[in-house]
mmJSON file of the N, C-alpha and C atoms, coordinates in Angstrom:
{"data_MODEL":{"atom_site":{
"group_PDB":["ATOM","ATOM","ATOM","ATOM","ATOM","ATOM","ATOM","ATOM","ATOM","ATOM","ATOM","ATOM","ATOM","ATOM","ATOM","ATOM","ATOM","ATOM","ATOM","ATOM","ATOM","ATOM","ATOM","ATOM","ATOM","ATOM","ATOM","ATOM","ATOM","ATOM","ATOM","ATOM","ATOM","ATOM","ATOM","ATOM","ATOM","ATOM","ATOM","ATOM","ATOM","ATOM","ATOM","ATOM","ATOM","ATOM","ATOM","ATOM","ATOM","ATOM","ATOM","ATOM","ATOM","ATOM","ATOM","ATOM","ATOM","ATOM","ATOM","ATOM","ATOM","ATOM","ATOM","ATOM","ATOM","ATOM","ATOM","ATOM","ATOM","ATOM","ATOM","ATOM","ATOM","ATOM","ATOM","ATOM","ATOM","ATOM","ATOM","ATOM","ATOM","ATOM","ATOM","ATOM","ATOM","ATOM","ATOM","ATOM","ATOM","ATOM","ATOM","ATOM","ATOM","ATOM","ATOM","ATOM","ATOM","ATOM","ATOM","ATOM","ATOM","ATOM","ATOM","ATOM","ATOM","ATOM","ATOM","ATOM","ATOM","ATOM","ATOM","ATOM","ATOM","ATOM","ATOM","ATOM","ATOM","ATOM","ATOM","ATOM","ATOM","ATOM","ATOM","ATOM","ATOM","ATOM","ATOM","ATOM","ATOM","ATOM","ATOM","ATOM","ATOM","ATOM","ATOM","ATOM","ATOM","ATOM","ATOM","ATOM","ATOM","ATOM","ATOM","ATOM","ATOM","ATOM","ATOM","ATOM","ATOM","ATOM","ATOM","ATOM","ATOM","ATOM","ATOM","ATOM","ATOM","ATOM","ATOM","ATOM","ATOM","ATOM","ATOM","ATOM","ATOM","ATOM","ATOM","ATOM","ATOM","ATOM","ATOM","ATOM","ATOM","ATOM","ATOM","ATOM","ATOM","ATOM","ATOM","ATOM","ATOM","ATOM","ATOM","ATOM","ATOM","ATOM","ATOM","ATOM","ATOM","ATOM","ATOM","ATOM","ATOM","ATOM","ATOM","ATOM","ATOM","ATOM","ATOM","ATOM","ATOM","ATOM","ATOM","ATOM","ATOM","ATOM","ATOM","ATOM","ATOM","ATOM","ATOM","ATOM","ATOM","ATOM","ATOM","ATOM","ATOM","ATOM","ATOM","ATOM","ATOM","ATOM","ATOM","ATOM","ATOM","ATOM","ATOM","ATOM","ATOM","ATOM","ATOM","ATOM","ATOM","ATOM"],
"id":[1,2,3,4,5,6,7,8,9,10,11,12,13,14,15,16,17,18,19,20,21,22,23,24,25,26,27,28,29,30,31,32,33,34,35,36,37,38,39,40,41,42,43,44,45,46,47,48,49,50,51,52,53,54,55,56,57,58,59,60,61,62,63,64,65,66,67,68,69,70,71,72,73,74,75,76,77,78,79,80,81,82,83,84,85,86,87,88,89,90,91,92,93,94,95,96,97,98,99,100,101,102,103,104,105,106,107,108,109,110,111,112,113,114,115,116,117,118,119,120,121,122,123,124,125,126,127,128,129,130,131,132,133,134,135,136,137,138,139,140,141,142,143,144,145,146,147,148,149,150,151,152,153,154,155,156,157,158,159,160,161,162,163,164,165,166,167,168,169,170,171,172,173,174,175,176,177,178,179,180,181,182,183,184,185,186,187,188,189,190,191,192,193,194,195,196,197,198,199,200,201,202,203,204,205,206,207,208,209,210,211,212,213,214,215,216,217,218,219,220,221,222,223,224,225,226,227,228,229,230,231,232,233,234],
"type_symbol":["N","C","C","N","C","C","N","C","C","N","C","C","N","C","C","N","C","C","N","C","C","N","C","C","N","C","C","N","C","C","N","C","C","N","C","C","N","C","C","N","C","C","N","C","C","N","C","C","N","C","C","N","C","C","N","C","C","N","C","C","N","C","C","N","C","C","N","C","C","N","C","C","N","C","C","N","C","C","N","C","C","N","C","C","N","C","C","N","C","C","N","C","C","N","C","C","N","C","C","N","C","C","N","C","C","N","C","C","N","C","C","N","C","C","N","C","C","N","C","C","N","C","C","N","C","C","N","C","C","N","C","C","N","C","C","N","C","C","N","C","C","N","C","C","N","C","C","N","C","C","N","C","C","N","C","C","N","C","C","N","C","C","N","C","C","N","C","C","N","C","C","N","C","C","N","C","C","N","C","C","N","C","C","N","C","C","N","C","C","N","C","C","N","C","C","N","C","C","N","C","C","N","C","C","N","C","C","N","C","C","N","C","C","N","C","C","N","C","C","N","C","C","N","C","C","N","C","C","N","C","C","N","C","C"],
"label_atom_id":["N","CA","C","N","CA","C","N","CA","C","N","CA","C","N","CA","C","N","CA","C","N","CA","C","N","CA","C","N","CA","C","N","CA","C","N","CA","C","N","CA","C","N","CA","C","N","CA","C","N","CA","C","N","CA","C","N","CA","C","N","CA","C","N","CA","C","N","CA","C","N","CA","C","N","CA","C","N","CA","C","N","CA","C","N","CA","C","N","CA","C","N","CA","C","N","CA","C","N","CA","C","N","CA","C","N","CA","C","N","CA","C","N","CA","C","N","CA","C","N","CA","C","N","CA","C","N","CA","C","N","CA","C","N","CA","C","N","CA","C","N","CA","C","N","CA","C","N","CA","C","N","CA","C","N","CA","C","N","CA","C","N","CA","C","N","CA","C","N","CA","C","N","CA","C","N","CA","C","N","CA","C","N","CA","C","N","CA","C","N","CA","C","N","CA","C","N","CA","C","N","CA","C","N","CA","C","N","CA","C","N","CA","C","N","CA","C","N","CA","C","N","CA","C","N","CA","C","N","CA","C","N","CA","C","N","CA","C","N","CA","C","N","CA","C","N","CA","C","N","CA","C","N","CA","C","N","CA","C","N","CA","C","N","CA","C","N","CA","C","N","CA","C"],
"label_alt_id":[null,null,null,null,null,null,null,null,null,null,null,null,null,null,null,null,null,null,null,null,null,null,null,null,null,null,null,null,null,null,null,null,null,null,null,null,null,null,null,null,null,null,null,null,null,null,null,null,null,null,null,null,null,null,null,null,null,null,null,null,null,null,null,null,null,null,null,null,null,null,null,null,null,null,null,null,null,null,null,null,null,null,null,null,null,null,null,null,null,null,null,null,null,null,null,null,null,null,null,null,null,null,null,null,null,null,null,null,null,null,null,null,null,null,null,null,null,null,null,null,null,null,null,null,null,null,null,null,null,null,null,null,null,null,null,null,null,null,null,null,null,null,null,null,null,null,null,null,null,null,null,null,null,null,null,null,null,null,null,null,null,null,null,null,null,null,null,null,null,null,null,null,null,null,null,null,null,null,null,null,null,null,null,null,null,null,null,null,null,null,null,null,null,null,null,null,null,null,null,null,null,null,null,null,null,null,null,null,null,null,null,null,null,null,null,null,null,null,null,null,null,null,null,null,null,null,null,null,null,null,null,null,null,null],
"label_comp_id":["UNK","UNK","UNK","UNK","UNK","UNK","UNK","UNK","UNK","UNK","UNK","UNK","UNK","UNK","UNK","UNK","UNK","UNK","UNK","UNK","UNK","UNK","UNK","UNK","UNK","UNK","UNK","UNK","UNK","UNK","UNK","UNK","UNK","UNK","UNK","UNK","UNK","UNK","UNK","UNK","UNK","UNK","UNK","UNK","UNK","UNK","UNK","UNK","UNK","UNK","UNK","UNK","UNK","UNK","UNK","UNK","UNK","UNK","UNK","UNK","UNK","UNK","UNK","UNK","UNK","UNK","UNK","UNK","UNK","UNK","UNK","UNK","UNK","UNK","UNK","UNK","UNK","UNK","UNK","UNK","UNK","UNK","UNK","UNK","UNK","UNK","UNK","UNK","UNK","UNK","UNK","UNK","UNK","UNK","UNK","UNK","UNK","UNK","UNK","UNK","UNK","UNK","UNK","UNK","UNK","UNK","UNK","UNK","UNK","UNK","UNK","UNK","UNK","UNK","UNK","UNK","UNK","UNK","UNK","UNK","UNK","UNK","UNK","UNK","UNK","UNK","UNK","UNK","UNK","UNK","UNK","UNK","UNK","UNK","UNK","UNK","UNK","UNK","UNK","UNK","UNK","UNK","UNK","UNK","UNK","UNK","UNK","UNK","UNK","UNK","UNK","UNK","UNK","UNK","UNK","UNK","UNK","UNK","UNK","UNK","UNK","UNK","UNK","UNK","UNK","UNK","UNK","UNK","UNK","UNK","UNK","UNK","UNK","UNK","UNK","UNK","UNK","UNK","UNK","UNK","UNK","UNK","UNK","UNK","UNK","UNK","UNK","UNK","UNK","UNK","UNK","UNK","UNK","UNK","UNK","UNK","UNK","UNK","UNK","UNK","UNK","UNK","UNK","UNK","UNK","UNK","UNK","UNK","UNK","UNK","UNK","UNK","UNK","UNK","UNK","UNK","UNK","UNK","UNK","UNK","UNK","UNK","UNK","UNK","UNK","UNK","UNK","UNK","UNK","UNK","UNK","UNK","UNK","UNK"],
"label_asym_id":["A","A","A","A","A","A","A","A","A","A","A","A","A","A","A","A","A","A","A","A","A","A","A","A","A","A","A","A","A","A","A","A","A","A","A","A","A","A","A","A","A","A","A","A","A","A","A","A","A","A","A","A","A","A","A","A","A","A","A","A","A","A","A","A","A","A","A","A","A","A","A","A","A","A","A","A","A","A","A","A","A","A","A","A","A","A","A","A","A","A","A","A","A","A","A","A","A","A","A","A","A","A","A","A","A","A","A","A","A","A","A","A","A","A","A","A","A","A","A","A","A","A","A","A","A","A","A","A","A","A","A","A","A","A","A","A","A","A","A","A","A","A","A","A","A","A","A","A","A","A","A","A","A","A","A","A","A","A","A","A","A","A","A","A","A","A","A","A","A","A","A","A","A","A","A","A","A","A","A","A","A","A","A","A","A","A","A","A","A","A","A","A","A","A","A","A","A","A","A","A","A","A","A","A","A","A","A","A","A","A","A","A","A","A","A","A","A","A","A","A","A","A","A","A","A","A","A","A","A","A","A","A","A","A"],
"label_entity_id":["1","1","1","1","1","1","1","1","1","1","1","1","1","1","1","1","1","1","1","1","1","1","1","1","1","1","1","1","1","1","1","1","1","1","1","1","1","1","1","1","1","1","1","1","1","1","1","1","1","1","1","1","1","1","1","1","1","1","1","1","1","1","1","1","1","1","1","1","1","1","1","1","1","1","1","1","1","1","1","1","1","1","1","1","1","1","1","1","1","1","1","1","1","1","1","1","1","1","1","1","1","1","1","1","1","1","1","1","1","1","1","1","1","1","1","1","1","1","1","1","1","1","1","1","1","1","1","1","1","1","1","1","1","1","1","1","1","1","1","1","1","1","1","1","1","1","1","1","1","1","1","1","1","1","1","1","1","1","1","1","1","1","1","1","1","1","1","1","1","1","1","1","1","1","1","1","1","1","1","1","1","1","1","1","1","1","1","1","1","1","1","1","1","1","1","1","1","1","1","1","1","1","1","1","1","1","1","1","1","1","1","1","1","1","1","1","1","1","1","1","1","1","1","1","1","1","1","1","1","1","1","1","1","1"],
"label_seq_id":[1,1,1,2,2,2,3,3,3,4,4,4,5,5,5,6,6,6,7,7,7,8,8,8,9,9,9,10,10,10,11,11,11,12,12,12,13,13,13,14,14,14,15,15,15,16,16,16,17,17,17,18,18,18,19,19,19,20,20,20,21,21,21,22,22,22,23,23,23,24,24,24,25,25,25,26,26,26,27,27,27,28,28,28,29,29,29,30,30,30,31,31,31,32,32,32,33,33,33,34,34,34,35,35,35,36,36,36,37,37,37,38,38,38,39,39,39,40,40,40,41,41,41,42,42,42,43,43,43,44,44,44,45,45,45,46,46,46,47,47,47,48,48,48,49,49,49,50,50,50,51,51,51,52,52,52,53,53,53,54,54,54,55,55,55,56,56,56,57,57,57,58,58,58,59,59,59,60,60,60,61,61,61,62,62,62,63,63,63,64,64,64,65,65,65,66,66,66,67,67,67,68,68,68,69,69,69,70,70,70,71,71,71,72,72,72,73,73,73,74,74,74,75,75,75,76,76,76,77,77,77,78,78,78],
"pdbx_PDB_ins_code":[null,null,null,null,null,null,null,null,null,null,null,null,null,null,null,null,null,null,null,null,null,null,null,null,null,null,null,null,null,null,null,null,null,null,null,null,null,null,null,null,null,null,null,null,null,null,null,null,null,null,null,null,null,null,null,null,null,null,null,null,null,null,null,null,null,null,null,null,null,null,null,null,null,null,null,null,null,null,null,null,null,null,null,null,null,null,null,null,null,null,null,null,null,null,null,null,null,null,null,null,null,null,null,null,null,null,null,null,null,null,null,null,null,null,null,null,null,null,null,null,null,null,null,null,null,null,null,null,null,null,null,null,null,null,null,null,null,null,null,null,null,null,null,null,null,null,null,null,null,null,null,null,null,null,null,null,null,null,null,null,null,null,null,null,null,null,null,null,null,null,null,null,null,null,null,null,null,null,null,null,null,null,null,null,null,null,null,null,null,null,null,null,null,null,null,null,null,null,null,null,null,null,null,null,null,null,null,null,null,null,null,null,null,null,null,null,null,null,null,null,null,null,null,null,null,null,null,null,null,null,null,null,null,null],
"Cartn_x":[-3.934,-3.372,-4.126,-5.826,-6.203,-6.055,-5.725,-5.404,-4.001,-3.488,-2.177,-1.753,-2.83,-3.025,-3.749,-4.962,-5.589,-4.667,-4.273,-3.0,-1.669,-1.317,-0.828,-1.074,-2.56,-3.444,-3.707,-3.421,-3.914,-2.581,-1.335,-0.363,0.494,-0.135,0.178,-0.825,-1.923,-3.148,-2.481,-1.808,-1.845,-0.014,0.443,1.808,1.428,0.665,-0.001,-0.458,-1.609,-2.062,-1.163,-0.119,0.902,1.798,2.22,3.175,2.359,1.335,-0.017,-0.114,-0.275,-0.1,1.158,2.203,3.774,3.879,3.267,3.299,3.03,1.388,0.304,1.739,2.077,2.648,3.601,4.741,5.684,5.753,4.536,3.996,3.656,2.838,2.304,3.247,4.071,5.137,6.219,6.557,7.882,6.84,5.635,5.112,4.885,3.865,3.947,5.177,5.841,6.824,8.402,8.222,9.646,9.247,8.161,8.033,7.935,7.983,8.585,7.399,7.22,6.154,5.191,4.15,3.422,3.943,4.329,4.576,6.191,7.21,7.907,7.934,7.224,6.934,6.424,5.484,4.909,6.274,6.284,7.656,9.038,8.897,9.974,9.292,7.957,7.544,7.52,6.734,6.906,7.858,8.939,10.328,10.599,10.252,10.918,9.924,8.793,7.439,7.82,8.894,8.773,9.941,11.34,12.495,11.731,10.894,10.252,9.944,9.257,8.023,8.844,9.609,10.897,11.74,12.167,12.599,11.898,10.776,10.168,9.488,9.098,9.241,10.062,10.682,12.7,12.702,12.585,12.52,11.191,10.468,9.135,9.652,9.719,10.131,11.415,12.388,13.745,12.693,11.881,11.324,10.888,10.026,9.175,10.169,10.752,11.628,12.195,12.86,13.451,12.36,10.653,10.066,9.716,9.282,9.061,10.694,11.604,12.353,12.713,12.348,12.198,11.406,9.9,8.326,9.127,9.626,10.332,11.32,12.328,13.336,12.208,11.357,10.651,9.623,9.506,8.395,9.769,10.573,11.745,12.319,11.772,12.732,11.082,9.654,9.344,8.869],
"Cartn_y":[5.634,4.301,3.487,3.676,3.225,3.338,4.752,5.203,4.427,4.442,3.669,2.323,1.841,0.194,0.425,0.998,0.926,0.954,2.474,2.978,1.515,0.615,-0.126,-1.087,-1.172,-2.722,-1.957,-0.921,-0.116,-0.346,-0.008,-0.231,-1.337,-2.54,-4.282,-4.62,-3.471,-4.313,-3.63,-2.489,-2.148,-2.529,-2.75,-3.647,-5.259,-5.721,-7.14,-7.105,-6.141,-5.528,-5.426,-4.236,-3.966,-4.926,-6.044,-7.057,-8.173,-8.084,-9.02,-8.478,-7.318,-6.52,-6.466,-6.332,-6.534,-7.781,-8.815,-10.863,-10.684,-10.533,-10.287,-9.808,-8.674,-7.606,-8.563,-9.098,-10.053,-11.09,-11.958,-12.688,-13.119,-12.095,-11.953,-11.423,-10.743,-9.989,-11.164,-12.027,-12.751,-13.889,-14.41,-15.119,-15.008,-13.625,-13.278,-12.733,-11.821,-11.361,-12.217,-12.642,-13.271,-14.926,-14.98,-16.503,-17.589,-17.397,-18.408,-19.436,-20.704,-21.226,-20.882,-21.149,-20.506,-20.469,-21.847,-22.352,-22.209,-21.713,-21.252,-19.686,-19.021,-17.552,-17.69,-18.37,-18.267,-18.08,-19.315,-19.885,-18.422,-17.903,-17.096,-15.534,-15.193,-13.892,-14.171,-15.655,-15.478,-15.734,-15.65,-15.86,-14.227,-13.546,-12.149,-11.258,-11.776,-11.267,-11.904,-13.23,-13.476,-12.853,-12.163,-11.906,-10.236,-9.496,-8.333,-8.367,-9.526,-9.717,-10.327,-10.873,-10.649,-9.433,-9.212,-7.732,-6.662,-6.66,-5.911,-5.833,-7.089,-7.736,-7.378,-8.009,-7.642,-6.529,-5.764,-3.653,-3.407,-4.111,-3.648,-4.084,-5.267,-5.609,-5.109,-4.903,-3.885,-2.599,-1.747,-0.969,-0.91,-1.705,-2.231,-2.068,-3.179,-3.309,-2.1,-1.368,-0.076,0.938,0.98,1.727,1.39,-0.357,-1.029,-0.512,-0.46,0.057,0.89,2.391,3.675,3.514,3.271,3.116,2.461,0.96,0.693,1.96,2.268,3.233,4.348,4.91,6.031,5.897,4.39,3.718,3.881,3.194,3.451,4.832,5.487,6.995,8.059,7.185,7.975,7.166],
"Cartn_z":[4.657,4.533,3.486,3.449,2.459,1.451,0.793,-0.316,-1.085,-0.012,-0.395,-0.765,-0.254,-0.432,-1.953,-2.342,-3.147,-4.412,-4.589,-5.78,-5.731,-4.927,-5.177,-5.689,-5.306,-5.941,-7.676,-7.777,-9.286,-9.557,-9.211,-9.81,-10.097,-9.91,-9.637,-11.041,-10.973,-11.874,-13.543,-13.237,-14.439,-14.922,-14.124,-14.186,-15.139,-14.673,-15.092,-16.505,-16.675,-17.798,-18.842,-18.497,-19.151,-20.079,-19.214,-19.472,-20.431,-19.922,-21.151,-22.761,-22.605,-24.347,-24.777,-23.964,-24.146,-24.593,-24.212,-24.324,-25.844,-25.506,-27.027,-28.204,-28.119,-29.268,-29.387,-28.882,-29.177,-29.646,-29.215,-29.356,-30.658,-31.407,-32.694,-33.635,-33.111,-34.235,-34.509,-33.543,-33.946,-34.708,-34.471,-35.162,-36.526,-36.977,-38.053,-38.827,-38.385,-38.845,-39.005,-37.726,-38.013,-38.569,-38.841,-39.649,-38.418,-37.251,-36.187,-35.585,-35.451,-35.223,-33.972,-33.578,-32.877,-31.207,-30.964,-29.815,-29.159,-30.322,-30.331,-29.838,-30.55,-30.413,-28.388,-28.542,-27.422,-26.07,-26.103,-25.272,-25.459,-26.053,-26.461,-25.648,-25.731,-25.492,-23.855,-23.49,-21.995,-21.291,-22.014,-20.844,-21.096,-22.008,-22.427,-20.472,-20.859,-19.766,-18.014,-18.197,-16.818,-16.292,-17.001,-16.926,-15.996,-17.233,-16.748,-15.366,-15.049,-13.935,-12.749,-12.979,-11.894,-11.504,-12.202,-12.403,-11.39,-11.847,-10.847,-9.779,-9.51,-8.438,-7.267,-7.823,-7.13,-6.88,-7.575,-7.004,-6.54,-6.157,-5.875,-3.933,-4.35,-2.972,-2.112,-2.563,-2.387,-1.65,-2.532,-2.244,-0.761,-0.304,0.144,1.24,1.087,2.39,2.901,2.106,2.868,3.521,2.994,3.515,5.027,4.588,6.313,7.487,6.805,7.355,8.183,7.215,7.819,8.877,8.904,9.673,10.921,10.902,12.098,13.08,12.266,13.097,13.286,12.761,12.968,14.639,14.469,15.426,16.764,16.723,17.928,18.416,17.343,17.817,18.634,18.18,18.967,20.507],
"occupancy":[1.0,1.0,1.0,1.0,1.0,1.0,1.0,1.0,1.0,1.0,1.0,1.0,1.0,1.0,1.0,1.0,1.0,1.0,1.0,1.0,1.0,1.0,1.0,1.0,1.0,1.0,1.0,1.0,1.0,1.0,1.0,1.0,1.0,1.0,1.0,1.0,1.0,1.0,1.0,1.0,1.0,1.0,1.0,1.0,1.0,1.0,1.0,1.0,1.0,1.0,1.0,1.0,1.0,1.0,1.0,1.0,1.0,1.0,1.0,1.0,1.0,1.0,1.0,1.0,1.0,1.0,1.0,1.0,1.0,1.0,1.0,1.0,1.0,1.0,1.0,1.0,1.0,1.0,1.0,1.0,1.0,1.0,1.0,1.0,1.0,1.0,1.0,1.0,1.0,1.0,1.0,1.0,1.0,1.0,1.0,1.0,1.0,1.0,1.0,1.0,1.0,1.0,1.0,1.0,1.0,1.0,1.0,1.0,1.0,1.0,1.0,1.0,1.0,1.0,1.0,1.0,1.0,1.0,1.0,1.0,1.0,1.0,1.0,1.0,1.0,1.0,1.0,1.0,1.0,1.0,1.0,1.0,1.0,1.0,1.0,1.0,1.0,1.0,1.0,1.0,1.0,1.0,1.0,1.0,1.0,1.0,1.0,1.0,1.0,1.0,1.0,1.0,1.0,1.0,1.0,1.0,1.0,1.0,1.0,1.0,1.0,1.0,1.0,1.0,1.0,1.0,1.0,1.0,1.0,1.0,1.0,1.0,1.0,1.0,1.0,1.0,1.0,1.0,1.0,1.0,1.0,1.0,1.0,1.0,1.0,1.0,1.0,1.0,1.0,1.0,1.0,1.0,1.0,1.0,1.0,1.0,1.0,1.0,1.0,1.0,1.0,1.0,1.0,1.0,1.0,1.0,1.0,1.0,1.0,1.0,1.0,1.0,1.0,1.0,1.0,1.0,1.0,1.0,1.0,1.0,1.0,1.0,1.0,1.0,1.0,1.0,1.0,1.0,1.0,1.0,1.0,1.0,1.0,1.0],
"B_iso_or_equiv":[0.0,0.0,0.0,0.0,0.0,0.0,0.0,0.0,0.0,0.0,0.0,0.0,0.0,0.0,0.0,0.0,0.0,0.0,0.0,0.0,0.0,0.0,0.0,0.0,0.0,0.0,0.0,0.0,0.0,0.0,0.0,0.0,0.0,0.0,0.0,0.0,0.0,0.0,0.0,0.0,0.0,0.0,0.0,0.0,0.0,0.0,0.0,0.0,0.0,0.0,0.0,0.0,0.0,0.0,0.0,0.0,0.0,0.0,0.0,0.0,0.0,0.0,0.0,0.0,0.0,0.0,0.0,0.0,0.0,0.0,0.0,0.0,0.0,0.0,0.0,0.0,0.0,0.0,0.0,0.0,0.0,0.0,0.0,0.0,0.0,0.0,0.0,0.0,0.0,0.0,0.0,0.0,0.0,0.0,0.0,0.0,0.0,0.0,0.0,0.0,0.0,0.0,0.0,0.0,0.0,0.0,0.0,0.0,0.0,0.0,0.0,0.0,0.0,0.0,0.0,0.0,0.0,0.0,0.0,0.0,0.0,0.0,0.0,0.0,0.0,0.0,0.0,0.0,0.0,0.0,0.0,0.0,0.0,0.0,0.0,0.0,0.0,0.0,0.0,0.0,0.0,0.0,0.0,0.0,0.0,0.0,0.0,0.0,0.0,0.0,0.0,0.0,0.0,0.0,0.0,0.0,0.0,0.0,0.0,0.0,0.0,0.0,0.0,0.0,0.0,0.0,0.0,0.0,0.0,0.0,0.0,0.0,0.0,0.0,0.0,0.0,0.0,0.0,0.0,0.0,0.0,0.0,0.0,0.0,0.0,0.0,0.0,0.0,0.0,0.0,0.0,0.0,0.0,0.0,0.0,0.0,0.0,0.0,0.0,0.0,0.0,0.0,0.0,0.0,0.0,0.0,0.0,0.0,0.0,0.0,0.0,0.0,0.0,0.0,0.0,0.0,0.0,0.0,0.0,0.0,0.0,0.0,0.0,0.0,0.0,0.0,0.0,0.0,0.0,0.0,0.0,0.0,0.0,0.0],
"pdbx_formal_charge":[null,null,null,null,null,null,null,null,null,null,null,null,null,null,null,null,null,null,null,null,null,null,null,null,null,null,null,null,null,null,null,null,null,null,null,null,null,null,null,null,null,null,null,null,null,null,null,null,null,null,null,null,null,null,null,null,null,null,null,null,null,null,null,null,null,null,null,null,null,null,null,null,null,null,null,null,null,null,null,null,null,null,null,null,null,null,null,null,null,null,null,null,null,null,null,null,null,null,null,null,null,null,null,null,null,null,null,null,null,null,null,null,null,null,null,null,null,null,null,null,null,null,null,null,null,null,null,null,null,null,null,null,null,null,null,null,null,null,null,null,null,null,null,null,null,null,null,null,null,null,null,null,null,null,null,null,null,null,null,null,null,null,null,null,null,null,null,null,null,null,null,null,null,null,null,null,null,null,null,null,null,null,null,null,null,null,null,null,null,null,null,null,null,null,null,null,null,null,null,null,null,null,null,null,null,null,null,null,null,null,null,null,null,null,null,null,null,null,null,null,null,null,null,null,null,null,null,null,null,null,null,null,null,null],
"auth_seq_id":[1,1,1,2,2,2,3,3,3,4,4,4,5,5,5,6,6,6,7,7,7,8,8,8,9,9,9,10,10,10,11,11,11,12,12,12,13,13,13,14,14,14,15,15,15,16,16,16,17,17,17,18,18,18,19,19,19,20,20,20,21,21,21,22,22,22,23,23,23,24,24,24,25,25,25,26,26,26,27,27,27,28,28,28,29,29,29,30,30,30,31,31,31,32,32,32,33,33,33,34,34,34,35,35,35,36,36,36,37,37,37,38,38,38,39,39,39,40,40,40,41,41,41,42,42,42,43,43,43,44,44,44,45,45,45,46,46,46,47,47,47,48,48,48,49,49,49,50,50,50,51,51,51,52,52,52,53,53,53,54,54,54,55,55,55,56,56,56,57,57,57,58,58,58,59,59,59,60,60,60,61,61,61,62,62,62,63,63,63,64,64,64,65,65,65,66,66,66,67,67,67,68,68,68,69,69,69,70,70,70,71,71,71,72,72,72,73,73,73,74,74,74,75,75,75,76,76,76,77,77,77,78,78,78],
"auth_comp_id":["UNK","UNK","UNK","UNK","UNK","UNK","UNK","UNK","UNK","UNK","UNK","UNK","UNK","UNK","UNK","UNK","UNK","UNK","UNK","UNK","UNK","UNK","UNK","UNK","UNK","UNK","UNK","UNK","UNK","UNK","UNK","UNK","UNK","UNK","UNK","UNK","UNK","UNK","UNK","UNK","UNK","UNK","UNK","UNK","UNK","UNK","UNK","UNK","UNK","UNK","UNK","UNK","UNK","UNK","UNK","UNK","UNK","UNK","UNK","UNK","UNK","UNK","UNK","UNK","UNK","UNK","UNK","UNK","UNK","UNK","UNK","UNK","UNK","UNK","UNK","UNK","UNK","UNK","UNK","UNK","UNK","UNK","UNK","UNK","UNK","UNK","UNK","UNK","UNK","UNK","UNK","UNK","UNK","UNK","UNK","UNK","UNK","UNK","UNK","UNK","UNK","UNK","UNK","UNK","UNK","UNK","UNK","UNK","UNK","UNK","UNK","UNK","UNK","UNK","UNK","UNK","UNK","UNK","UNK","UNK","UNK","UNK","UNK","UNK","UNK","UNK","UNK","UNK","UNK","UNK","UNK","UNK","UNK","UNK","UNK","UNK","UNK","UNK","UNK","UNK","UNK","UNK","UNK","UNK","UNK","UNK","UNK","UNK","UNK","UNK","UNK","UNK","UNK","UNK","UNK","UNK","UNK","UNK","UNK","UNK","UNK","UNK","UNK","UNK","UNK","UNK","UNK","UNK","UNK","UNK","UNK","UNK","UNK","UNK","UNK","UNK","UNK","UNK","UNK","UNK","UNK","UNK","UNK","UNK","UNK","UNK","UNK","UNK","UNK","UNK","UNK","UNK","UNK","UNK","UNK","UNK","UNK","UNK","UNK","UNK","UNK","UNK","UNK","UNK","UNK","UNK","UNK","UNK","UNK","UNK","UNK","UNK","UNK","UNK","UNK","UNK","UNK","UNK","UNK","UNK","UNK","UNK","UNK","UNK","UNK","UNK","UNK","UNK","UNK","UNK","UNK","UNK","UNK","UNK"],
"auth_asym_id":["A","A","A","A","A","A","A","A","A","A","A","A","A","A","A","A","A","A","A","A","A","A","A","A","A","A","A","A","A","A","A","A","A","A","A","A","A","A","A","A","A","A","A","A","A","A","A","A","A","A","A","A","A","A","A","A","A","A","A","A","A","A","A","A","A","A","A","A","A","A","A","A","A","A","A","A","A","A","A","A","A","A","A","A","A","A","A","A","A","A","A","A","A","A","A","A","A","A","A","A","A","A","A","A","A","A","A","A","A","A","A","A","A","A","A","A","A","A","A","A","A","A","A","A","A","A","A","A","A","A","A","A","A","A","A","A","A","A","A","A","A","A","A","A","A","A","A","A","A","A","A","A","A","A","A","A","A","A","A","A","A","A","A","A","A","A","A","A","A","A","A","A","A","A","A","A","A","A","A","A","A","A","A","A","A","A","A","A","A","A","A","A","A","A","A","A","A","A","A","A","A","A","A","A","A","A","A","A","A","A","A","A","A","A","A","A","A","A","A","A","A","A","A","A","A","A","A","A","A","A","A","A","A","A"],
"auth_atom_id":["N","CA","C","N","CA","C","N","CA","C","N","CA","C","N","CA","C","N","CA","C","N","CA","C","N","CA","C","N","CA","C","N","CA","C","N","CA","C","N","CA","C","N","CA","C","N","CA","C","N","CA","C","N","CA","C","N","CA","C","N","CA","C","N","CA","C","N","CA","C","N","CA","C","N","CA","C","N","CA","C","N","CA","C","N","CA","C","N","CA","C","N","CA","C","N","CA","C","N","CA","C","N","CA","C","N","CA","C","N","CA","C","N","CA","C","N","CA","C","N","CA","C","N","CA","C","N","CA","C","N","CA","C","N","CA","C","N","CA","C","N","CA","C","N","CA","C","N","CA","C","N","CA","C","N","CA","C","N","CA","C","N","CA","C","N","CA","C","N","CA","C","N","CA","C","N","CA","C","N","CA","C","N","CA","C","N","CA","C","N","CA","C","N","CA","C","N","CA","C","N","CA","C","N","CA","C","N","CA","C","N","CA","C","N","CA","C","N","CA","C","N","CA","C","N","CA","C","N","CA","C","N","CA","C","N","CA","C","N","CA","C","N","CA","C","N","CA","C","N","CA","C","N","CA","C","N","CA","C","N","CA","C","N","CA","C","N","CA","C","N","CA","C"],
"pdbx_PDB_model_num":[1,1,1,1,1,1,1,1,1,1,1,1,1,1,1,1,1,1,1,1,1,1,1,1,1,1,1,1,1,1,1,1,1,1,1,1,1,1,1,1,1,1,1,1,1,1,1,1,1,1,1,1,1,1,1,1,1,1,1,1,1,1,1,1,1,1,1,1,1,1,1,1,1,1,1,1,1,1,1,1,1,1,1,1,1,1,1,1,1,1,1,1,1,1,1,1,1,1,1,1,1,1,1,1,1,1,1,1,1,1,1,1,1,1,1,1,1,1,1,1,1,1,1,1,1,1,1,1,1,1,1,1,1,1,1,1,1,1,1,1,1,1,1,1,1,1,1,1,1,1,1,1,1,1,1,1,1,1,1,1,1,1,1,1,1,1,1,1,1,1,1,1,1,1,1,1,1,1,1,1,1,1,1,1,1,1,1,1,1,1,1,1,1,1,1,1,1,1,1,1,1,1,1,1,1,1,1,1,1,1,1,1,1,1,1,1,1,1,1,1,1,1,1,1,1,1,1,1,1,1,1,1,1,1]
}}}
């Protein structure tokens, strides 16, 4: 059970991580590249990062729920 908690707290940390260099890379590319002002860019990469971070969220928790699920009916059937 511990193991399982842990690999989730690793997979939340590197989810987070992830979406931060995803921000960064967007961030800097529509700035430099596409000419676009800073605060603009900004405002533009973290709605791209909160759309993500909902997203998965949403299926993280979907997830979630169907496992508490199973564990319940599993808990009644024995």
């Amino acid at each position: 059970m511990i193991t399982k908690i842990i690999w989730e707290a690793f997979s939340v940390a590197l989810l987070l991580y992830g979406l931060y260099l995803v921000y960064v890379f967007l961030w800097f590319s529509s700035f430099r590249i596409l000419e676009i002002d800073m605060t603009t860019a900004k405002i533009i990469s973290g709605s791209i990062i909160g759309i993500i971070l909902l997203f998965s969220s949403f299926k993280w928790t979907k997830k979630k729920r169907k496992e508490l699920q199973l564990l319940k009916e599993k808990e009644k059937e024995e």
